[in-house]
Jmol script that loads the backbone (N, CA, C; Angstrom):
load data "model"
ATOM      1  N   UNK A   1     -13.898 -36.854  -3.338  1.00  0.00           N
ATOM      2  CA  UNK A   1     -14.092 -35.658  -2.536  1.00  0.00           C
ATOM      3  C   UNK A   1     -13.438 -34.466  -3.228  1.00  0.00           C
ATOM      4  N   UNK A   2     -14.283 -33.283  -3.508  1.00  0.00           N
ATOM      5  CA  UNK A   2     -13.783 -31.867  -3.824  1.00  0.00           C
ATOM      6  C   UNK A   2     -13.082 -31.247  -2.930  1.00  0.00           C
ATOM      7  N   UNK A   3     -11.967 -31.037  -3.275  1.00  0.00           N
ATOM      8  CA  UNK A   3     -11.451 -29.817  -2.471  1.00  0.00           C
ATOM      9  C   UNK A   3     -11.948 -29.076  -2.947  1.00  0.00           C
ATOM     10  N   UNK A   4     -11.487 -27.459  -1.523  1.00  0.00           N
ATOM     11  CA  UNK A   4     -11.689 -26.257  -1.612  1.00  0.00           C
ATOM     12  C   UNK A   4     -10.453 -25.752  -1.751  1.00  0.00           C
ATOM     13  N   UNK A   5     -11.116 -24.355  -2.913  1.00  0.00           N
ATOM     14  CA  UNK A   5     -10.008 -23.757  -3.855  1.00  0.00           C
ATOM     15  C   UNK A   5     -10.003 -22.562  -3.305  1.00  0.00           C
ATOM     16  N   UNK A   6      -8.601 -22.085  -2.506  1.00  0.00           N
ATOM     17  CA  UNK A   6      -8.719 -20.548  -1.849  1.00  0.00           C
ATOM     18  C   UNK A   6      -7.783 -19.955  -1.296  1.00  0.00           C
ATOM     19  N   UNK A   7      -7.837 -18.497  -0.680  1.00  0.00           N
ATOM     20  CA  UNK A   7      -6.515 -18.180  -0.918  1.00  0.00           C
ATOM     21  C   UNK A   7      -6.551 -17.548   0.739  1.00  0.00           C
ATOM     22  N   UNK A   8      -5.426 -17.456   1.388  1.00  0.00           N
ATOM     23  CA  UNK A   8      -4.947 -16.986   2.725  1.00  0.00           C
ATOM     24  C   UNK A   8      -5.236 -14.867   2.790  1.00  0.00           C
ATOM     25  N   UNK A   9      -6.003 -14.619   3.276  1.00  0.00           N
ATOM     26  CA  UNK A   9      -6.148 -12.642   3.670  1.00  0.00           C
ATOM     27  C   UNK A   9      -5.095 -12.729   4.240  1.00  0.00           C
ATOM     28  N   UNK A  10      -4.554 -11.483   4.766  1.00  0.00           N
ATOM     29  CA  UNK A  10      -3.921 -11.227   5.475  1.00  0.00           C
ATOM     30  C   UNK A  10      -4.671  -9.682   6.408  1.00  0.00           C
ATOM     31  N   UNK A  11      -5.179  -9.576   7.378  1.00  0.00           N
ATOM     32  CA  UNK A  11      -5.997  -8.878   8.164  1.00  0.00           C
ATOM     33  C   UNK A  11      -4.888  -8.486   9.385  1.00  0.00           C
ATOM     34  N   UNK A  12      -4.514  -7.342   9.407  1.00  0.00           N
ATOM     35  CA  UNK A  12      -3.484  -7.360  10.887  1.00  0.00           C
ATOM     36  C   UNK A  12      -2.190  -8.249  10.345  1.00  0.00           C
ATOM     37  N   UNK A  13      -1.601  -9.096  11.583  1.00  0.00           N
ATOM     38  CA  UNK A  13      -1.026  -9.796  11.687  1.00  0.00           C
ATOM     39  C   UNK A  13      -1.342 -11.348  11.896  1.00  0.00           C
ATOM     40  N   UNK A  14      -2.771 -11.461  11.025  1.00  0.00           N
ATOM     41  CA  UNK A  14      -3.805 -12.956  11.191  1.00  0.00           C
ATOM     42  C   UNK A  14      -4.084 -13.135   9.857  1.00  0.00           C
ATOM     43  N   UNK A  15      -3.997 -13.945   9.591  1.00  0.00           N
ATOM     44  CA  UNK A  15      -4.734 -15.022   8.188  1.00  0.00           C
ATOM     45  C   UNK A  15      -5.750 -15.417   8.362  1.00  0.00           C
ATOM     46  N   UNK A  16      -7.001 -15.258   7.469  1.00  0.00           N
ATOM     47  CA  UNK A  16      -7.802 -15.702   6.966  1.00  0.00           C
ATOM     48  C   UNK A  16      -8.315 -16.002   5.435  1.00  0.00           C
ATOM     49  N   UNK A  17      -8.677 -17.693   6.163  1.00  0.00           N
ATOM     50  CA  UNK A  17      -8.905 -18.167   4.180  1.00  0.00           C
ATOM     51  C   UNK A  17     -10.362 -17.948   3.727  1.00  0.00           C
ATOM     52  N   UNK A  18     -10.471 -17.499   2.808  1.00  0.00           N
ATOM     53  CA  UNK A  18     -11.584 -17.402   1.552  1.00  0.00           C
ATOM     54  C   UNK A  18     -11.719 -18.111   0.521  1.00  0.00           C
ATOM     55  N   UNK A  19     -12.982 -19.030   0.251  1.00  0.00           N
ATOM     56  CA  UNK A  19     -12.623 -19.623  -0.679  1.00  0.00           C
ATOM     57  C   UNK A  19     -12.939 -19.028  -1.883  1.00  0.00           C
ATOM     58  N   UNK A  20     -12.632 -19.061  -3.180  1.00  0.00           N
ATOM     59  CA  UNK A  20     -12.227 -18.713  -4.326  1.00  0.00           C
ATOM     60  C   UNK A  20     -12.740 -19.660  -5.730  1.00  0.00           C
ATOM     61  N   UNK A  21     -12.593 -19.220  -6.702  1.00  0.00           N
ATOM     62  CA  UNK A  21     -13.226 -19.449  -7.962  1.00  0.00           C
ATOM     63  C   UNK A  21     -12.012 -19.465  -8.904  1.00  0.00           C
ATOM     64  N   UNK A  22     -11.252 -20.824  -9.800  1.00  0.00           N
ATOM     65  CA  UNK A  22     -10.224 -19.844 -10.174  1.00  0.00           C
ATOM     66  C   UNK A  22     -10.633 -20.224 -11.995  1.00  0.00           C
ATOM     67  N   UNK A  23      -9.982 -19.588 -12.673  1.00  0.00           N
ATOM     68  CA  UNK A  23      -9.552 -19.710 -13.842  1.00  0.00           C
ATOM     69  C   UNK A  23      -8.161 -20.154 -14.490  1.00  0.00           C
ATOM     70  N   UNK A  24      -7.676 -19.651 -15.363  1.00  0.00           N
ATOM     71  CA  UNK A  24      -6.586 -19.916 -16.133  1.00  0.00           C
ATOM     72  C   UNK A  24      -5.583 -20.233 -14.915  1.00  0.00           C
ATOM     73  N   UNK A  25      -4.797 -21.693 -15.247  1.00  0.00           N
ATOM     74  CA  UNK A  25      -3.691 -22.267 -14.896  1.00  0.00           C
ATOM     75  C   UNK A  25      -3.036 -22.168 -15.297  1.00  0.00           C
ATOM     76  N   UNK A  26      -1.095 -21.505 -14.788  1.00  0.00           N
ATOM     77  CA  UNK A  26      -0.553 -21.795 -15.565  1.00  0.00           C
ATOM     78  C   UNK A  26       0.808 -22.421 -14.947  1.00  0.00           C
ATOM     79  N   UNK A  27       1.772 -22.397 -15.281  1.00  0.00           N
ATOM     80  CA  UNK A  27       2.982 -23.242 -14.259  1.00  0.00           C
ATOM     81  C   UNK A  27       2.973 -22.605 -13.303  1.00  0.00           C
ATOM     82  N   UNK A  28       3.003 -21.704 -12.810  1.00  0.00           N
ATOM     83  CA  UNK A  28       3.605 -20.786 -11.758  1.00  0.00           C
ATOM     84  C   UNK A  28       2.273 -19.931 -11.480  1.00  0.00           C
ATOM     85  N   UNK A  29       1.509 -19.519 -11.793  1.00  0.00           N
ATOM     86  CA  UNK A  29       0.553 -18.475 -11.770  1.00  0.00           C
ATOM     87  C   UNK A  29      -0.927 -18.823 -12.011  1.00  0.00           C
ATOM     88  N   UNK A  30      -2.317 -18.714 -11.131  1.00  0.00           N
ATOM     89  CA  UNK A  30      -3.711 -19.079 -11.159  1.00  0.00           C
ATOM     90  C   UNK A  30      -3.936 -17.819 -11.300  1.00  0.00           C
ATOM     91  N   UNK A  31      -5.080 -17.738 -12.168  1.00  0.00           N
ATOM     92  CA  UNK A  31      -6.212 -16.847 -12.514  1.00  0.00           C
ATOM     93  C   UNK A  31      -7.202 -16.859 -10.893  1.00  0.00           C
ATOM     94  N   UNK A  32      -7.275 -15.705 -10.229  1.00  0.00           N
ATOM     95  CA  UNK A  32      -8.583 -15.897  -9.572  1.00  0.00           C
ATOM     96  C   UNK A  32      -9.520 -15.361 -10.329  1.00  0.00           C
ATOM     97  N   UNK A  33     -10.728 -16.240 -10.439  1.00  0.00           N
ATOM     98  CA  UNK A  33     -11.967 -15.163 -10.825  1.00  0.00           C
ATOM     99  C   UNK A  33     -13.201 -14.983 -10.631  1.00  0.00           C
ATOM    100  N   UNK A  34     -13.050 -15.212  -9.556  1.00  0.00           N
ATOM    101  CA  UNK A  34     -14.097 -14.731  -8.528  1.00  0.00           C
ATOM    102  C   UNK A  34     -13.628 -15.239  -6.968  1.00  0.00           C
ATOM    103  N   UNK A  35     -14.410 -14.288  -5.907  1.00  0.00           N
ATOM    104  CA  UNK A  35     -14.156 -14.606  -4.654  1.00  0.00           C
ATOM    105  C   UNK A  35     -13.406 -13.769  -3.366  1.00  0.00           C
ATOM    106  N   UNK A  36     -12.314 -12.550  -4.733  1.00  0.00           N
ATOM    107  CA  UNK A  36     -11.470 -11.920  -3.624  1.00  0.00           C
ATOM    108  C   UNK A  36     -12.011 -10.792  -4.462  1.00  0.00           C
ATOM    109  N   UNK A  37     -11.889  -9.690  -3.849  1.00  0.00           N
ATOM    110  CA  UNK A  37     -11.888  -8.324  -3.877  1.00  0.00           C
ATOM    111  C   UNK A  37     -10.260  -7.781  -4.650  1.00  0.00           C
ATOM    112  N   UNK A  38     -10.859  -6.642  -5.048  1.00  0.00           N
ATOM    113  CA  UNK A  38      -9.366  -5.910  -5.617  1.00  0.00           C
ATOM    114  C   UNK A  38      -9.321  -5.279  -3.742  1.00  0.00           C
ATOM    115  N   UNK A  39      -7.369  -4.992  -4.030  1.00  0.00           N
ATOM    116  CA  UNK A  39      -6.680  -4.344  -2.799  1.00  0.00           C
ATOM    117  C   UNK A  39      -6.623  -5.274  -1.922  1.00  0.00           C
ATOM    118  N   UNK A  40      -6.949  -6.627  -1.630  1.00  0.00           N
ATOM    119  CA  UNK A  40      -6.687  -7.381  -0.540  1.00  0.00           C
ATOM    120  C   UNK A  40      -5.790  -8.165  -1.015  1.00  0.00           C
ATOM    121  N   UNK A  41      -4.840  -8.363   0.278  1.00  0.00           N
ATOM    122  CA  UNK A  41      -3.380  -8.552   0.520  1.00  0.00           C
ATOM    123  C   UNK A  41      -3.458 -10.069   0.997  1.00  0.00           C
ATOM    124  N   UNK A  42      -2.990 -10.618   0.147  1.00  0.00           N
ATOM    125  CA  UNK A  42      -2.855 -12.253   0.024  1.00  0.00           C
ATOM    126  C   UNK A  42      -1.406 -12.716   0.690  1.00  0.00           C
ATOM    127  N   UNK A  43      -1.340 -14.127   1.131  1.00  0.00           N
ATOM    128  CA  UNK A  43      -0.161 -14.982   1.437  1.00  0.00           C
ATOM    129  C   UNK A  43       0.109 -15.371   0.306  1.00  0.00           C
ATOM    130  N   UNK A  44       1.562 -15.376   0.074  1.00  0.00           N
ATOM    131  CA  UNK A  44       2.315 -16.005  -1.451  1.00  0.00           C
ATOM    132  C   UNK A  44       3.242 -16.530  -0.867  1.00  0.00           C
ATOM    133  N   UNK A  45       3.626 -17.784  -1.580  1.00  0.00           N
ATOM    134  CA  UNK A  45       4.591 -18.519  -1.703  1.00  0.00           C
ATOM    135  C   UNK A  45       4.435 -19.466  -1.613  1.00  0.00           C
ATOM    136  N   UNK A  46       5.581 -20.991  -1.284  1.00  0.00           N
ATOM    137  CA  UNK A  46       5.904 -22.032  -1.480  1.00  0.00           C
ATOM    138  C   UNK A  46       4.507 -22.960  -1.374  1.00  0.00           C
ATOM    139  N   UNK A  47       4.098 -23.503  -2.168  1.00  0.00           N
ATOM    140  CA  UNK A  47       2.527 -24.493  -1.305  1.00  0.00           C
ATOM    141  C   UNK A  47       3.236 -25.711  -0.646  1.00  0.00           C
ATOM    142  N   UNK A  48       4.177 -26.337  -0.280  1.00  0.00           N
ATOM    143  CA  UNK A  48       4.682 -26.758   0.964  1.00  0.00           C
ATOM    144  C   UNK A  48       4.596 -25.678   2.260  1.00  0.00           C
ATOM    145  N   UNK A  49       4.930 -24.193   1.692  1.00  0.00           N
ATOM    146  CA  UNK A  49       4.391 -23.765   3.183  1.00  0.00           C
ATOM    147  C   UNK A  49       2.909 -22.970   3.197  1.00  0.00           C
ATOM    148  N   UNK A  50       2.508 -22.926   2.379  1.00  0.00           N
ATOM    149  CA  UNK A  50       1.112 -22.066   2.219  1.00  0.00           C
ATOM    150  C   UNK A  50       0.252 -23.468   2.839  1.00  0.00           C
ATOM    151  N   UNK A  51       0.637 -24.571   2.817  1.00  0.00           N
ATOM    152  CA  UNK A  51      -0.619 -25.706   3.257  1.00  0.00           C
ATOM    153  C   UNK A  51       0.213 -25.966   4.797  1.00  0.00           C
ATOM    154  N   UNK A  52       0.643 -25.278   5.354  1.00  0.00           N
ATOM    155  CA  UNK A  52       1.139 -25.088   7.002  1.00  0.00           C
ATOM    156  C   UNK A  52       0.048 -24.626   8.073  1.00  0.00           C
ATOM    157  N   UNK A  53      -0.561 -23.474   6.710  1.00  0.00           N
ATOM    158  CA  UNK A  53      -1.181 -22.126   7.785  1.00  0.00           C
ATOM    159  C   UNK A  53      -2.892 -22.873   8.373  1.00  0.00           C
ATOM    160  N   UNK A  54      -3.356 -22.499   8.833  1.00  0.00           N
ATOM    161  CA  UNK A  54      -4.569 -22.215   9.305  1.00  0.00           C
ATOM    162  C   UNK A  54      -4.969 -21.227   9.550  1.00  0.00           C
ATOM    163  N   UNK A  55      -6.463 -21.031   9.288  1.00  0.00           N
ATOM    164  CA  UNK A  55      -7.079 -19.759   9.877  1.00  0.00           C
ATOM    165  C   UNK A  55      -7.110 -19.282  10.974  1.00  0.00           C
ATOM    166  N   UNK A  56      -6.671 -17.948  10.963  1.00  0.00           N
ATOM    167  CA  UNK A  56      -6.423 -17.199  12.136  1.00  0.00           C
ATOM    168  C   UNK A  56      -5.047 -17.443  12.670  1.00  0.00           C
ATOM    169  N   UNK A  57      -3.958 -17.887  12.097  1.00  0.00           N
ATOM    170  CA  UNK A  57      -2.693 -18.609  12.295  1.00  0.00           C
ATOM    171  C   UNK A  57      -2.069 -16.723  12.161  1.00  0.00           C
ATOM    172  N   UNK A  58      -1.591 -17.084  13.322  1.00  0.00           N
ATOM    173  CA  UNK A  58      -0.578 -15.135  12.902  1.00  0.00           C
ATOM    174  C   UNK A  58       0.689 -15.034  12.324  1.00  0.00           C
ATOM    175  N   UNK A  59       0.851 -14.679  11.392  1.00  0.00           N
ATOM    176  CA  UNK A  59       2.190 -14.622  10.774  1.00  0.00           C
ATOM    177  C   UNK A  59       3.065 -13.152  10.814  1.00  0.00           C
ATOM    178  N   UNK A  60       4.144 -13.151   9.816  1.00  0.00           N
ATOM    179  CA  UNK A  60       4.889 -12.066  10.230  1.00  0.00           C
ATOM    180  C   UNK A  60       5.185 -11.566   8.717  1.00  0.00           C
ATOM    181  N   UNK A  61       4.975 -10.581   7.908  1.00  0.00           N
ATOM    182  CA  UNK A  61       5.326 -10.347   6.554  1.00  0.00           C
ATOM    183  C   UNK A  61       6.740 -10.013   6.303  1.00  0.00           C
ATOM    184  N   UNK A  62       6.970 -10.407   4.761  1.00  0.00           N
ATOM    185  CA  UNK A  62       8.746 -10.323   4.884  1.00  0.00           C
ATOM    186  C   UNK A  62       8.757  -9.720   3.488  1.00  0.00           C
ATOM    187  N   UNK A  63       9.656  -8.456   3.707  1.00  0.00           N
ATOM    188  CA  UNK A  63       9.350  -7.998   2.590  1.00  0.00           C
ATOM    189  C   UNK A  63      10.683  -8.242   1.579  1.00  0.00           C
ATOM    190  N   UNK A  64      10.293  -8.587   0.271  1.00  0.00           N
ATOM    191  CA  UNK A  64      11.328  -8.047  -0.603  1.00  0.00           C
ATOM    192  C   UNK A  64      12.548  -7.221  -0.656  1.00  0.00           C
ATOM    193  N   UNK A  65      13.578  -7.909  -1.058  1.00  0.00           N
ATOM    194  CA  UNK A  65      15.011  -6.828  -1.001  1.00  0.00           C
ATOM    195  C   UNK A  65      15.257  -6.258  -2.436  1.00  0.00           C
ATOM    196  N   UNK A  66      15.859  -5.411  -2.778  1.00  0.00           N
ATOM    197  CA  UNK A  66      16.088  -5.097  -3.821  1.00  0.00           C
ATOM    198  C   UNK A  66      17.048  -6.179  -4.643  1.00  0.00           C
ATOM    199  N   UNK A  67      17.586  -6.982  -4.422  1.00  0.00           N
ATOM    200  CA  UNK A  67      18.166  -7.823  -5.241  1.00  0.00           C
ATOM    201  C   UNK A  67      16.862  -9.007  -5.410  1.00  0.00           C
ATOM    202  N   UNK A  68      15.815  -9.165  -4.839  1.00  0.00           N
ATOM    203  CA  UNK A  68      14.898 -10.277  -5.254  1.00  0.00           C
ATOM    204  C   UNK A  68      13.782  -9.409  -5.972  1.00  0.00           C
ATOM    205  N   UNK A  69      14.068  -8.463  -6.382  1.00  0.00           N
ATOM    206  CA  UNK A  69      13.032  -7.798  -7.190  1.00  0.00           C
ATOM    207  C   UNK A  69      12.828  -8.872  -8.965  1.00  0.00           C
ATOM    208  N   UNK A  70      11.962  -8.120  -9.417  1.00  0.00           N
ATOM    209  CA  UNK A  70      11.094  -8.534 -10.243  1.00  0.00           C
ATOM    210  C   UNK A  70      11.211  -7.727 -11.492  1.00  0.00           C
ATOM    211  N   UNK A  71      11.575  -6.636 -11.170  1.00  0.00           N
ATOM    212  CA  UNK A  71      12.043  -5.508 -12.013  1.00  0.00           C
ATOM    213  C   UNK A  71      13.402  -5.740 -13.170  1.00  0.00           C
ATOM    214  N   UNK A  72      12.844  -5.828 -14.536  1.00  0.00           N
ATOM    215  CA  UNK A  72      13.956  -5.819 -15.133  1.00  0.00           C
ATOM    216  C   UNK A  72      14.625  -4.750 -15.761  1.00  0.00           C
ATOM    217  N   UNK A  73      16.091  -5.167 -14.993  1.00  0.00           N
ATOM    218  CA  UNK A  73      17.071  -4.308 -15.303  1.00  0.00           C
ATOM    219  C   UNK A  73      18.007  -4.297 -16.128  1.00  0.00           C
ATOM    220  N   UNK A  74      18.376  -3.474 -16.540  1.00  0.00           N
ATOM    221  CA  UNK A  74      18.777  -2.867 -18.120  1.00  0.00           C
ATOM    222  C   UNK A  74      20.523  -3.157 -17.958  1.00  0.00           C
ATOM    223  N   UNK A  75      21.073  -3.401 -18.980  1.00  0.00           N
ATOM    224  CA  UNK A  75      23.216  -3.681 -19.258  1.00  0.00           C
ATOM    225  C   UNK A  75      23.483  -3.281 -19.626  1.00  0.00           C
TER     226      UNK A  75
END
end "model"
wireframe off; spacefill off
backbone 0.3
color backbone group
């Protein structure tokens, strides 16, 4: 059996999944390439909790602090 390959919208305060097309794998990071639109706002994180959600499941967004940034900073 195939799974389906896809990623969580975020619409409001509701999830919805789309399924997806992906490309390049890499440890940490999938290529989508095809399926989502540019500007739409995806669920990220853990896939222990990304395989929790269901569609239409309402969640709550959490944003980034400045010490979990991504941004590298200069010594």
């Amino acid at each position: 059996m195939k799974s389906i390959k896809g990623v969580y919208l975020i619409e409001g305060n509701k999830v919805k999944f789309i399924e997806v097309t992906t490309g390049i794998t890499g440890e940490a990071d999938i290529e989508i390439a095809s399926g989502l639109g540019s500007g739409k706002e995806i669920v990220r994180g853990p896939s222990r909790v990304l395989k929790t959600l269901k569609d239409g499941m309402t969640v709550k967004r959490q944003q980034r602090g400045a010490g979990n940034s991504n941004a590298n900073g200069g010594s």
